[in-house]
C-alpha positions as CSV (number, residue, x, y, z in Angstrom):
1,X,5.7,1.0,-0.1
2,X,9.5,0.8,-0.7
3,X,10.9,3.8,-0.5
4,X,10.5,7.1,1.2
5,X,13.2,10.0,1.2
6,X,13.1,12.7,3.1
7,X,15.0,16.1,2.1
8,X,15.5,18.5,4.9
9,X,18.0,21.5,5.2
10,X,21.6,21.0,6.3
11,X,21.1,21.4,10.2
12,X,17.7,21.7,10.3
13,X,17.0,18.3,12.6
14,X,19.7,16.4,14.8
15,X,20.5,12.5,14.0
16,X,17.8,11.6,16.5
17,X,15.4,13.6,14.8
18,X,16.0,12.5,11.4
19,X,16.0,8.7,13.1
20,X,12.9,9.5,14.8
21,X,11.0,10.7,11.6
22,X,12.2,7.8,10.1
23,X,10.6,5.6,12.3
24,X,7.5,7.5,12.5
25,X,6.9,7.7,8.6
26,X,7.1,3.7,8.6
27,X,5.4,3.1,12.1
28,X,2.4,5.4,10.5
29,X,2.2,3.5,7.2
30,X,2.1,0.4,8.6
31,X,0.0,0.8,11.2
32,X,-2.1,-2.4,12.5
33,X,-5.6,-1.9,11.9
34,X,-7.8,-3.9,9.6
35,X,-6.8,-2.0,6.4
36,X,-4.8,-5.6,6.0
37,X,-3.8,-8.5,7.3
38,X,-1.1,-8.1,10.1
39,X,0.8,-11.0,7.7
40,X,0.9,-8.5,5.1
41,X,1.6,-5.5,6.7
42,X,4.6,-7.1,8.1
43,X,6.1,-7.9,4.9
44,X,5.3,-4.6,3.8
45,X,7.3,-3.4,6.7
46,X,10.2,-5.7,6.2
47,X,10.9,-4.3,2.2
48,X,10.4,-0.5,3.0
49,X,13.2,1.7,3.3
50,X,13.7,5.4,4.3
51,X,16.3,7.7,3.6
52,X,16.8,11.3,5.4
53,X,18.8,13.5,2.9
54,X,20.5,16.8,3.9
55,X,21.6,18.5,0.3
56,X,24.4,20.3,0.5
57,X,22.8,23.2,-1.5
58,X,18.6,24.0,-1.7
59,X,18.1,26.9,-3.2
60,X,14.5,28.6,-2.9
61,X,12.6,30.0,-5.7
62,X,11.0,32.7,-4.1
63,X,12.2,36.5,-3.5
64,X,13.6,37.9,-1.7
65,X,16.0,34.4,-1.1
66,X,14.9,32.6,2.0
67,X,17.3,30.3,4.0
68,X,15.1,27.0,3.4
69,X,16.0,25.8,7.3
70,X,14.5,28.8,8.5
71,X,12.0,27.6,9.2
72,X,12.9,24.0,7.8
73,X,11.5,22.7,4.8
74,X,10.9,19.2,3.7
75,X,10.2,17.3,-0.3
76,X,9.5,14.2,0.6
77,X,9.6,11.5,-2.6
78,X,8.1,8.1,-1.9
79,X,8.8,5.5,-4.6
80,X,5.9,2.4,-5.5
81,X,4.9,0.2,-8.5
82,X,3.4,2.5,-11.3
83,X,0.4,0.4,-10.9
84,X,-0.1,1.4,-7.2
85,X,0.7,4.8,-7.5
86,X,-3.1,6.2,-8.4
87,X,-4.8,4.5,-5.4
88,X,-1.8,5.4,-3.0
89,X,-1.6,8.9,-3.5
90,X,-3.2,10.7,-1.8
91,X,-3.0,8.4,1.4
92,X,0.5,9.1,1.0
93,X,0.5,12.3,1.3
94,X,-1.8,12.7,3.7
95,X,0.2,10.3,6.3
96,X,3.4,12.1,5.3
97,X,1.8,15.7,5.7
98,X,0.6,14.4,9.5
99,X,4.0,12.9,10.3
100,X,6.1,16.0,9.1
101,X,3.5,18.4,11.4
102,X,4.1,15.8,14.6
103,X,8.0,16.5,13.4
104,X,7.3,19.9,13.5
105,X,5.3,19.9,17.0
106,X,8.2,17.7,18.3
107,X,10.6,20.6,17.1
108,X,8.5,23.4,19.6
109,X,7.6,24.5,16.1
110,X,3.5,25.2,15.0
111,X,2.7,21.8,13.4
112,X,-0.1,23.2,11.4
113,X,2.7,25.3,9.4
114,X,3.0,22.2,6.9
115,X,-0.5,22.7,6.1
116,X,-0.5,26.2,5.8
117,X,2.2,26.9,3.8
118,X,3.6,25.0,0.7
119,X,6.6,24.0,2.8
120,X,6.2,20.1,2.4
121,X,6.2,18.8,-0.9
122,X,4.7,15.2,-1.4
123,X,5.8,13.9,-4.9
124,X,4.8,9.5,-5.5
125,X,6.2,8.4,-8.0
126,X,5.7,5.4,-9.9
127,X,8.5,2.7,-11.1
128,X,7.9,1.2,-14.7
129,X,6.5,-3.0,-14.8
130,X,9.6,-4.9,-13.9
131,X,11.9,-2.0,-12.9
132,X,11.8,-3.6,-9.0
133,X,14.5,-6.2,-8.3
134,X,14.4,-8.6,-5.5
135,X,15.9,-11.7,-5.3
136,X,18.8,-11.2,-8.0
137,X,15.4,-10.9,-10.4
138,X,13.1,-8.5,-12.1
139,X,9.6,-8.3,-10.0
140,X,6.5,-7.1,-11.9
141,X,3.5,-5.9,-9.6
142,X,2.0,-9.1,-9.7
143,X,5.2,-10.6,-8.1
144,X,5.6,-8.3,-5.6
145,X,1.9,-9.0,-4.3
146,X,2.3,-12.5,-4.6
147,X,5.4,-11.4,-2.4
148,X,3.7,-9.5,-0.1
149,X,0.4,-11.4,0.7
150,X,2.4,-15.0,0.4
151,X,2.3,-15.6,4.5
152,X,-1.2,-14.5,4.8
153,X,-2.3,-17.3,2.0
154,X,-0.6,-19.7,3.5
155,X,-1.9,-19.4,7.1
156,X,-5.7,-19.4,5.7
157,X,-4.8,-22.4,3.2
158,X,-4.3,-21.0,-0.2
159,X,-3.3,-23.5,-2.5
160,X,0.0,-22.6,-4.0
161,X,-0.5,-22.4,-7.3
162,X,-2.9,-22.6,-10.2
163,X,-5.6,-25.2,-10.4
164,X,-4.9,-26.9,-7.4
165,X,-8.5,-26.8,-6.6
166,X,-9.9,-26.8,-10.2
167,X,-13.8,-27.3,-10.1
168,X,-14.8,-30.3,-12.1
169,X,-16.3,-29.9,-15.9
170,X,-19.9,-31.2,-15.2
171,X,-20.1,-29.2,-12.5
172,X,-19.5,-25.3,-14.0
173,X,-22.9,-25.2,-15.6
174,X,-24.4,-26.7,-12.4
175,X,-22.9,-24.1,-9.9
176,X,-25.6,-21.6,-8.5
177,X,-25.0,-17.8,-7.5
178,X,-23.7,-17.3,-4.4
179,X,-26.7,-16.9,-1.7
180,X,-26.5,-13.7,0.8
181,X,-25.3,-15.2,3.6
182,X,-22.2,-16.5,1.3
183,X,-21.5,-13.0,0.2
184,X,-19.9,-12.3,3.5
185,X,-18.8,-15.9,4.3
186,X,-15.0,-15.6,3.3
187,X,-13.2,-14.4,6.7
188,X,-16.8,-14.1,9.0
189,X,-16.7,-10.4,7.1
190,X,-19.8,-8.3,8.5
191,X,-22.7,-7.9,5.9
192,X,-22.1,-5.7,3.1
193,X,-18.3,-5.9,3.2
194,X,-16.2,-8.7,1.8
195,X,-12.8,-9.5,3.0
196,X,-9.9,-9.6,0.3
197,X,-8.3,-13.5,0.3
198,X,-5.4,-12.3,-1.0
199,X,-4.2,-9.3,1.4
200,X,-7.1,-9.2,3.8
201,X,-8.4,-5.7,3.6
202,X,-12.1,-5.2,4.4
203,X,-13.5,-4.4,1.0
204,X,-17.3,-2.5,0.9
205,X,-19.4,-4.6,-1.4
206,X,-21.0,-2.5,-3.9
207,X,-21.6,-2.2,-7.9
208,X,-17.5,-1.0,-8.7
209,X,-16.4,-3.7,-6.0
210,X,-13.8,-5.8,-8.1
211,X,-15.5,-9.4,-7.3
212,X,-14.7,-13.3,-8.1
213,X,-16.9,-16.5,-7.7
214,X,-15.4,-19.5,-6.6
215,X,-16.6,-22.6,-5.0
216,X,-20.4,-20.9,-4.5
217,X,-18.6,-17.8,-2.9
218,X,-18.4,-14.6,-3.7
219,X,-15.0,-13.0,-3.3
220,X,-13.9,-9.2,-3.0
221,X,-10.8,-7.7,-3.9
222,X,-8.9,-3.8,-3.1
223,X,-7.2,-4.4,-6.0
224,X,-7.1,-5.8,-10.0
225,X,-3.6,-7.1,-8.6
226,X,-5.3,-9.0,-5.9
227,X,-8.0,-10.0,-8.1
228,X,-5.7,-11.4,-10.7
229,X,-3.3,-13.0,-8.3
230,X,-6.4,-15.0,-7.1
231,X,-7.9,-15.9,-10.4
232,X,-4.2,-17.8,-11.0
233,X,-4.2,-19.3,-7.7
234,X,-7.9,-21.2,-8.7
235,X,-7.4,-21.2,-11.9
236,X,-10.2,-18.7,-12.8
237,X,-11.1,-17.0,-15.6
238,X,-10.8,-13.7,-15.3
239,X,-13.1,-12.4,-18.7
240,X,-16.5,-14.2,-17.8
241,X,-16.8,-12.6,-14.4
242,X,-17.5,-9.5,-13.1
């Protein structure tokens, strides 16, 4: 996440409103469960951004005209790496839709009225491979995971860059399939789930789970991103796995 902007009617909520469904939107995105590592989610926290517009017109399409803060209504545009933007939809707007009805409720207003009604939009769109900067550079998505997940590596040992722990020649052909009690082994994950080196989500191993080999273990990832970001890490091929 990066950023979120919130358009509401002139009026329509005070400065502490607006500050509190601020806070709210990014205290709900980033809440700590096991979805990722509390390393990750932090630095997720520390680059998003959210930004409560009040236009000075917002003109309605429907007839006869409607005052749009009457009651109030909200677009809310939330702005991610192209490549994320598939997967994060529609988490997005289901967070947003549950954070504009608390707003609502807050407001002595019926918070189911956002699901009722179609008077909060949810638009995600997606920035273009490079188009982030950070750093006085161009970030593509690979960066900005790298980025993200770069604290949580580091406390669990990651080497810091590729083939730092390359596997010796003789010893590729010799390397067996992981047994089943390695499957889980990475992060003490429960059977049937793996746990994702790179941003630590708990990843449900199954026949579409995006998987990597390395040292005898099998590895899961959320993510190609993650997957990829791993591979260069090890050094690992990417085409001769699955």
């Amino acid at each position: 996440m990066l950023l979120i902007e919130v358009f509401v009617p002139k009026g329509a909520l005070s400065a502490a409103e607006q500050q509190a469904l601020g806070q709210r939107l990014i205290d709900t995105f980033m809440v700590e469960d096991d979805s990722h590592a509390l390393e990750v989610l932090e630095a997720q926290r520390a680059l998003t951004q959210v930004l409560v517009h009040e236009p000075a017109a917002w003109v309605l399409g429907v007839r006869p005209p409607a005052d749009p803060a009457d009651p109030p209504r909200y677009l809310v545009r939330i702005t991610v790496p192209a490549s994320w933007r598939k997967e994060m939809s529609a988490h997005s707007v289901r967070i947003v839709t549950d954070v504009l009805a608390e707003t609502e409720r807050a407001a002595g207003r019926h918070p189911d009225r956002v699901r009722r009604e179609p008077h909060a939009v949810v638009l995600v769109d997606g920035i273009s491979e490079g188009g982030v900067g950070l750093y006085g550079r161009a970030m593509s998505s690979l960066d900005l995971t790298e980025l993200l997940s770069r604290e949580y590596r580091d406390r669990r040992g990651e080497p810091s860059g590729p083939g730092e722990r390359e596997e010796p020649e003789h010893a590729a052909g010799l390397r067996e399939e992981p047994t089943e009690a390695e499957r889980g082994s990475a992060e003490g994950a429960p059977k049937g789930t793996l746990t994702d080196p790179i941003c630590g989500m708990s990843v449900e191993l199954d026949g579409s789970t995006l998987t990597l080999v390395h040292d005898g273990t099998l590895y899961g990832f959320c993510h190609g991103l993650c997957r990829r970001a791993f591979a260069d890490e090890h050094g690992l091929p990417l085409g001769g796995q699955a």
